[in-house]
N, C-alpha and C positions, 0 to 999 in steps of 0.2 A: 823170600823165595831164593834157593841158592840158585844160580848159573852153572849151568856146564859149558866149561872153557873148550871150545875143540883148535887143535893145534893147526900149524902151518902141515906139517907131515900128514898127519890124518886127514884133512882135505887133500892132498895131491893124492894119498892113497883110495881115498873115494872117486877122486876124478881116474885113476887109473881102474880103477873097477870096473868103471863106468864105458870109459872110450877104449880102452886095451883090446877089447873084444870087436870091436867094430873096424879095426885096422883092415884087417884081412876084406870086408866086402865092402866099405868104404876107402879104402887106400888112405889117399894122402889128405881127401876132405877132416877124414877122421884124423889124422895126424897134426893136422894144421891146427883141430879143433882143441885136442889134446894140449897142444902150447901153450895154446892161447891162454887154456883154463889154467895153466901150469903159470903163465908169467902176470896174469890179474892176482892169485893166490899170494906169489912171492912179492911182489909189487915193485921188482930190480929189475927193468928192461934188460941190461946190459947182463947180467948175471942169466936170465932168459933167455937169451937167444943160444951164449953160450951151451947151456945146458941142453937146450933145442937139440941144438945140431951135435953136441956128442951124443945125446942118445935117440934122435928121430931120422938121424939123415939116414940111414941103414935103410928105414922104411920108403924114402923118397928116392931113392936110388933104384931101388928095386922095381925091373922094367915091369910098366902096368899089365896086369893078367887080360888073357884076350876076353873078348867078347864073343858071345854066339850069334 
């Protein structure tokens, strides 16, 4: 039986599918969760965190939306 090899890319782009959408009504839960999936994927702490924060702090800065 052959295998289908799925790449390092194509999981992070299925984990962005997945959590990208959730930003907005989950805030930073979503965001965190996002990482997380992002630096178990690449398996480089230090490479992960980096990447983190250039491309999530934008969302963690952003003052939380009020409640009713």
């Amino acid at each position: 039986m052959d295998r289908y090899r799925i790449t390092k890319g194509q999981l992070n782009r299925l984990i962005d599918s997945f959590v990208h959408p959730l930003f907005r009504e989950h805030g930073a839960k979503a965001v965190l969760a996002d990482g997380l999936l992002h630096a178990i994927v690449e398996g480089d702490v230090e490479e992960s965190v980096i990447k983190f924060v250039r491309y999530n702090a934008k969302y963690l800065i952003k003052s939380p939306k009020k409640r009713k």
